[in-house]
Every structure is written in structure tokens, then in C-alpha cells.
N, C-alpha and C positions, 0 to 999 in steps of 0.2 A: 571109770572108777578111780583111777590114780588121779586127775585134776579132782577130782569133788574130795577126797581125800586130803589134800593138798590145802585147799581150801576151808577146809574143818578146819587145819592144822593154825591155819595163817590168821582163820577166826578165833580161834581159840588164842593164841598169840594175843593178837590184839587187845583182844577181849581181857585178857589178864593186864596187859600193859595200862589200858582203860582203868581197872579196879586199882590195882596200886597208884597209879596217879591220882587218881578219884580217895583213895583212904586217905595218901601224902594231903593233899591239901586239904582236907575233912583236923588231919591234927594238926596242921600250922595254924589253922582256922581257931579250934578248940583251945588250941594255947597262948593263940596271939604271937605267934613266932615272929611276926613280920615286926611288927611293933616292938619288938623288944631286940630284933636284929639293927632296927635303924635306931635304936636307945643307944647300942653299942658304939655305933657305926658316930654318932654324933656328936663328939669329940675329935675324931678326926676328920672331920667336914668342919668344926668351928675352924680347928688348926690353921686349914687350906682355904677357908672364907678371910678368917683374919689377916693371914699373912699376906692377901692379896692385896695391892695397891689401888684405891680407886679417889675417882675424886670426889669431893663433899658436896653433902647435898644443900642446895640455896635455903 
């Protein structure tokens, strides 16, 4: 009785851990979080692309 208990408990667990990951990316999704993270973010990737030394292309 105490292992099946136990086991509700660790389902239930899960199970919730499940849903909130499952809502989090349903609203990253919904608002284009990701997209507008790397909008941010793309200004300091030109920075570090630019400054880097390469050689030119033929």
C-alpha cells in the first residue's frame, strides 16, 4: 500500500512537471518568444562575427 502510494505521488509529480512544461512552451510558441529572444540577442552576434578576423573570399 505504501509503494503504490508512492507512486501516485511520483505520478502526480511528473505529471504536473509534464503540464507546466507543456503550458511554458504552448506560450513561448503563442508569442514567438524565441524569435524575438534571438532579435535581441543579434546585435551582439553581429559584434562578435564582425570583430572576428577572417580571410576574404576569392
Amino acid at each position: 500500500m505504501k509503494f503504490f502510494r508512492l507512486f501516485l505521488k511520483a505520478a502526480a509529480v511528473l505529471a504536473g512537471i509534464f503540464a507546466a512544461l507543456t503550458a511554458l512552451s504552448m506560450v513561448v510558441y503563442f508569442f514567438n518568444l524565441d524569435m524575438k529572444a534571438a532579435a535581441l540577442a543579434q546585435p551582439l552576434v553581429n559584434k562578435i562575427y564582425s570583430f572576428r578576423k577572417r580571410e576574404p573570399l576569392p
